[in-house]
N, C-alpha and C positions, 0 to 999 in steps of 0.2 A: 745573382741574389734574388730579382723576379722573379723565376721561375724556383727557386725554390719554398720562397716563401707564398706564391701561388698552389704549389704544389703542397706545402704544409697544410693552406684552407680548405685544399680539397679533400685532404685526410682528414680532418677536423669533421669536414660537411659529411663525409661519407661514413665514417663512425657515428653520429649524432643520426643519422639517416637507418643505421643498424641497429642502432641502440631504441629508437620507436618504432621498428618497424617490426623487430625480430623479437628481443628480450619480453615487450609488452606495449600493449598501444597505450597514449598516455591523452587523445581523445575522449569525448561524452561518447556513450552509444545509446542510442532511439530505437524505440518500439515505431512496428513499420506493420502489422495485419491491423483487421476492421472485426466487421460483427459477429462472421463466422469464419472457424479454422481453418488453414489454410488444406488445399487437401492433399489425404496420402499419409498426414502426418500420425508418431504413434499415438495414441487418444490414453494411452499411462492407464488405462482400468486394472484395479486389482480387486479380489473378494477383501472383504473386512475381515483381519485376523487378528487374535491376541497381541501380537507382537506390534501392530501399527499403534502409536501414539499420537493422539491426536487431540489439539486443543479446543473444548467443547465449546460450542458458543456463537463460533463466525459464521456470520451470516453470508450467505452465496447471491454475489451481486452477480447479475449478466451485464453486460458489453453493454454500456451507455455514454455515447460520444468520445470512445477512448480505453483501451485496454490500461492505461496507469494512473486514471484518474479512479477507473471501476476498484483496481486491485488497491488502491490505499483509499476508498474510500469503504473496502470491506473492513480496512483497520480502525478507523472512525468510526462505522456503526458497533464494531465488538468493544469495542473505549465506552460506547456511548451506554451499552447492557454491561457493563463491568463497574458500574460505581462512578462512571463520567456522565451525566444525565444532559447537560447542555449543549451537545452535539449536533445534535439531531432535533428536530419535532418530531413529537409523539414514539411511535415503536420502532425503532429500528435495525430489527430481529428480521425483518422481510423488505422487500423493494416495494417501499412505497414513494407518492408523489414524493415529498421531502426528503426523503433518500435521492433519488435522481436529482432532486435541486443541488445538495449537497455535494455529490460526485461531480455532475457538471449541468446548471442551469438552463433547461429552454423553456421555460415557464409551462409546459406539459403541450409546446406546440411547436414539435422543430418544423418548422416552414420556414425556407430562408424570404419568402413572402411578405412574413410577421414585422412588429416595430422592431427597430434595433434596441438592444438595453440589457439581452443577457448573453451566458456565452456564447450559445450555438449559435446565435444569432451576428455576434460582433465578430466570432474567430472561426466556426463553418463554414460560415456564406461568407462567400461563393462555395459550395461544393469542390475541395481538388483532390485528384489523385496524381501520383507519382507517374512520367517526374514533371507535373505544368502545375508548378506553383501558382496560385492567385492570389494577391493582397488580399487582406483583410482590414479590419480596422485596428488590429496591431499594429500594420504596416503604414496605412493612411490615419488612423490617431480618430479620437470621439469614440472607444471605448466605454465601458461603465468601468466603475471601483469592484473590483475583484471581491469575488462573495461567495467565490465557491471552488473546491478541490482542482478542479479545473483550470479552473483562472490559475492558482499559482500554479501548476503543473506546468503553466503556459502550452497546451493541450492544443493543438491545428493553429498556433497562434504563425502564421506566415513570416513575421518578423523574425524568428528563432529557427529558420525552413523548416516549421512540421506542418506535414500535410493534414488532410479531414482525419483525427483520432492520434495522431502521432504523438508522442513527448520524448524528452532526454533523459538519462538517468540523472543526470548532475541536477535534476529540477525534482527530483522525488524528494528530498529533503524539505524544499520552500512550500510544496503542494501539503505535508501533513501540518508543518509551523504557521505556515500563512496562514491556514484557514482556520485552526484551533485559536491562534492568538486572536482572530477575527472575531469569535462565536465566545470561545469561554478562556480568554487567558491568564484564569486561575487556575488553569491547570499546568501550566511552564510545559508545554511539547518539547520534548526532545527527537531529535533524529540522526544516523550517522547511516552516512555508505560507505562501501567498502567492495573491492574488487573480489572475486573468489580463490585469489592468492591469499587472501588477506586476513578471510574467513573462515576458520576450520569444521571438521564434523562434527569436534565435541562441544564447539561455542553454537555450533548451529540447535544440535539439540538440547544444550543448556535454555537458550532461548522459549523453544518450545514447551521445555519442562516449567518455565517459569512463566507460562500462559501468553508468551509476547507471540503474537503471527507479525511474521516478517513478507518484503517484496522483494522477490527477484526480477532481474532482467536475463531473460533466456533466449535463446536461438532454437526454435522447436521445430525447423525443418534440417537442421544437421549443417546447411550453408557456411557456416563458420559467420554468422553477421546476425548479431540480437534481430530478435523481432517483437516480442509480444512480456509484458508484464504479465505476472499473476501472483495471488496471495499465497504463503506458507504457511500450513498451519498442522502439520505433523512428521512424522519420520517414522522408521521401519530400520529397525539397527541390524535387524539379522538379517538385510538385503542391503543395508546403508540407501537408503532410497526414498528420497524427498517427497512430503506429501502437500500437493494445492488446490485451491481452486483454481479454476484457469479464466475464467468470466465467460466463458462458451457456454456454459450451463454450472446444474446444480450440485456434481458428480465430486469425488473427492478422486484424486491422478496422483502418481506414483512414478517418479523416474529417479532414477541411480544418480550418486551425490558425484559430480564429474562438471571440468569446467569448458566451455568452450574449444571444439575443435573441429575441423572440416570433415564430413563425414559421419556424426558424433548430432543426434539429436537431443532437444532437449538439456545442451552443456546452459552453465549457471555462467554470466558474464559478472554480474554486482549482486551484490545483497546491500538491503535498509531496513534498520533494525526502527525500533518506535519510542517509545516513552514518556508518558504524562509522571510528572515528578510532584505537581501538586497533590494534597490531599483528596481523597478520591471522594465524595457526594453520596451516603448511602444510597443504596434504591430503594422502593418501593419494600419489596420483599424484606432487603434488609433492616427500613426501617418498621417495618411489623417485626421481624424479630427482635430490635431493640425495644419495642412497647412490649412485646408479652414480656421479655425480662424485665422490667422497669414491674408490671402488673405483678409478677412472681414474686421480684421480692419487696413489695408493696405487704403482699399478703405473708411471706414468711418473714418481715418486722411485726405487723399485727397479730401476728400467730407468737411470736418471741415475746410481745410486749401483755399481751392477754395470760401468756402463762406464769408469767413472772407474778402478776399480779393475784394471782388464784394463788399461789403457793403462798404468797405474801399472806393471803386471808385464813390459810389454812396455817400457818406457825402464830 
């Protein structure tokens, strides 16, 4: 009777062992490159043609303390020029100081030298690379209060094993809520992941069509193992072929809508979609075009009320 009910656990264990390992991994997967691409890999350049649609507007962050704090913190500054203005300080159409705060805070001095008090400084330092983890102050505690993309990304934070720049996909969600509820939240962030099972072609350029830039987690040397975040912000239907920024530079990349496979560069692991559901904060622009109309029909009442009058004198 032992041994078959021994034997029953071990079929149990060993379908349960097939069923994650084979069917679909049911782990987080982590971004694992740094500041520049790894090499050899394809660099996705195409000419600009008719056919690529592309969401006008997102600004091209580079590689600051982290490839998925850079790629959702490109989705924050394009929120922040679309009628979300509390985002950010001042413009954040280009990398500026504030923008790097935003992404991931070193108060414009990553020295791990400096006082402790923001990220680079409580979750970089020490400097580590793969695989000699070193505490941080994740790990040993006397942090600061999280204030930046970063933070909740929990970005090189040791306690969660990411190394200098590293995060997890299951943490791309907390990174765009945490930090909008932080800054402005009257805006209600929304966020959802989803596996590239999960995600089809015509939801993905639904997305696109309806101005949202989404984040993938990709594997861009073929290995079959994510590496590197980057922002989506168009698509090519008559190639099916995903368009991003990659945070390497300023270039717009192009690779075939395919998920994950050994061999297979560039496969799509997760997509996170975005969304502020509050009311959106005219801008600038748009509130001068609400004053000229306000002025216009200022003047076509006084023009309606002036002639009524004149006809009035003349019967």
């Amino acid at each position: 009777m032992n041994r078959f009910k021994s034997f029953g656990l071990l079929f149990i264990f060993t379908v349960a062992i097939f069923v994650v390992t084979v069917v679909e991994p049911v782990f987080p997967q982590q971004s694992t490159t740094g500041p520049v691409p790894p090499p050899g890999i394809d660099r996705g350049l195409r000419p600009k043609i008719p056919a690529q649609v592309i969401i006008p507007g997102v600004p091209a962050y580079l590689w600051h303390h982290g490839c998925g704090p850079t790629a959702v913190g490109m989705v924050v500054g394009y929120c922040d020029g679309k009628g979300y203005p509390n985002l950010v300080t001042g413009d954040a159409s280009s990398q500026t100081n504030a923008v790097n705060a935003m992404i991931a805070d070193d108060r414009g001095n990553p020295n791990c030298a400096a006082p402790d008090g923001d990220h680079y400084q409580d979750y970089s330092c020490p400097i580590d690379y793969w695989p000699n983890l070193l505490a941080d102050k994740s790990t040993t505690g006397g942090a600061h209060a999280s204030n930046c993309v970063g933070d909740f990304f929990k970005t090189s934070w040791s306690l969660v094993s990411n190394y200098y720049g590293w995060s997890w996909f299951s943490d791309v969600p907390a990174s765009f809520t945490g930090y909008v509820n932080l800054v402005a939240p009257q805006y209600n962030p929304v966020t959802v992941n989803r596996s590239f099972s999960e995600f089809n072609w015509a939801t993905y350029m639904a997305e696109i069509d309806a101005g949202r830039p989404m984040v993938l987690l990709v594997d861009t040397d073929g290995n079959g193992v994510t590496d590197h975040f980057v922002t989506a912000i168009g698509y090519d239907n008559t190639t099916m072929e995903y368009g991003i920024l990659n945070t390497w530079d300023t270039n717009k990349h192009w690779y075939l809508w395919r998920g994950i496979e050994a061999g297979v560069s560039w496969g799509i692991y997760g997509i996170t979609t975005f969304g502020l559901s509050g009311a959106p904060i005219p801008s600038l622009s748009q509130w001068g075009l609400i004053g000229l109309m306000l002025v216009l029909l200022t003047i076509a009442t006084w023009v309606f009320i002036r002639r009524r009058k004149v006809v009035g004198v003349r019967t």
